[in-house]
N, C-alpha and C positions, 0 to 999 in steps of 0.2 A: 504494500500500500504506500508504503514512504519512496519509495523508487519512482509509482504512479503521478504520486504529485511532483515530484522534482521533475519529471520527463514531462508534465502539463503545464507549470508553473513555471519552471525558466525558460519557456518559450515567448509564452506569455509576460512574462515581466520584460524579456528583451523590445517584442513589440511595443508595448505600453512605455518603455522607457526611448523608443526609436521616435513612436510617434510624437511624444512629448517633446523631444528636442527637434522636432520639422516643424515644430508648430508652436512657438513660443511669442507669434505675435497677438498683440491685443483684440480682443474682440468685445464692442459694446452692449452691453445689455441696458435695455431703457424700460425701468417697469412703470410701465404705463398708466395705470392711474395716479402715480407717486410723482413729483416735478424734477426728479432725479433716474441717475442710471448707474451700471455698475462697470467698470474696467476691468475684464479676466481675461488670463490668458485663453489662449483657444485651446490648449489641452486641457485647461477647468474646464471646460467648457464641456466637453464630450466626455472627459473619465470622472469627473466629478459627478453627475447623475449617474452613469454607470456604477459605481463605488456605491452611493447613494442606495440605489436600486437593490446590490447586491447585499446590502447592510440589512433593509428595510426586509427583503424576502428570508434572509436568515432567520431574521426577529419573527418574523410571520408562521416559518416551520416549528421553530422550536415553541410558542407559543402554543400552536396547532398538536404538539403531541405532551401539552400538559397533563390532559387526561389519561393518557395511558401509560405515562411516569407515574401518577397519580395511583392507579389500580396496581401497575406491576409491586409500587411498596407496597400497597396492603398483601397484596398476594404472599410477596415475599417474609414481611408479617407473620400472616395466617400461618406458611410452612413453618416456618422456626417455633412458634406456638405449638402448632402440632407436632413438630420433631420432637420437643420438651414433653409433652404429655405422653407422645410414646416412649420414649426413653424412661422415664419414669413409670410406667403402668410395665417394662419388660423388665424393670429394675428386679434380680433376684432377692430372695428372700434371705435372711442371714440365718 
């Protein structure tokens, strides 16, 4: 798995880091109802929401499997309770 990501991820960070330096000139942003605008570069510009995006859907997963982190402890729980009660009810007699 650690091999996966380094063969995924240094590819990707090269590109990310190639297109960053071709692309270092300013680009305006003018929010529109506001009497103001903002100056970013143009690789903010594009890996910025990207980043963004990829933050916001992690948040959204691990959120999304709170309920069944949720049951696996009780579950987990329950077993160990029961492991205790049988352990105890095979416990030999002295």
């Amino acid at each position: 798995m650690r091999l996966l990501t380094w063969l995924l991820g240094l590819p990707l960070a090269v590109v990310a880091t190639v297109f960053a330096v071709a692309n270092r000139q300013d680009v305006r942003f003018d929010l529109w109802p506001l009497p103001f605008g903002v100056d970013v570069a143009a690789y903010l510009a594009v890996l910025g929401p990207l980043a963004l995006g990829l933050v916001m859907g992690a948040v959204l997963v691990w959120l999304s499997g709170t309920g069944a982190r949720l049951r696996a402890r009780a579950d987990r729980r329950r077993a160990e309770s029961l492991e205790r009660q049988l352990a105890a009810a095979v416990k030999p007699a002295p």
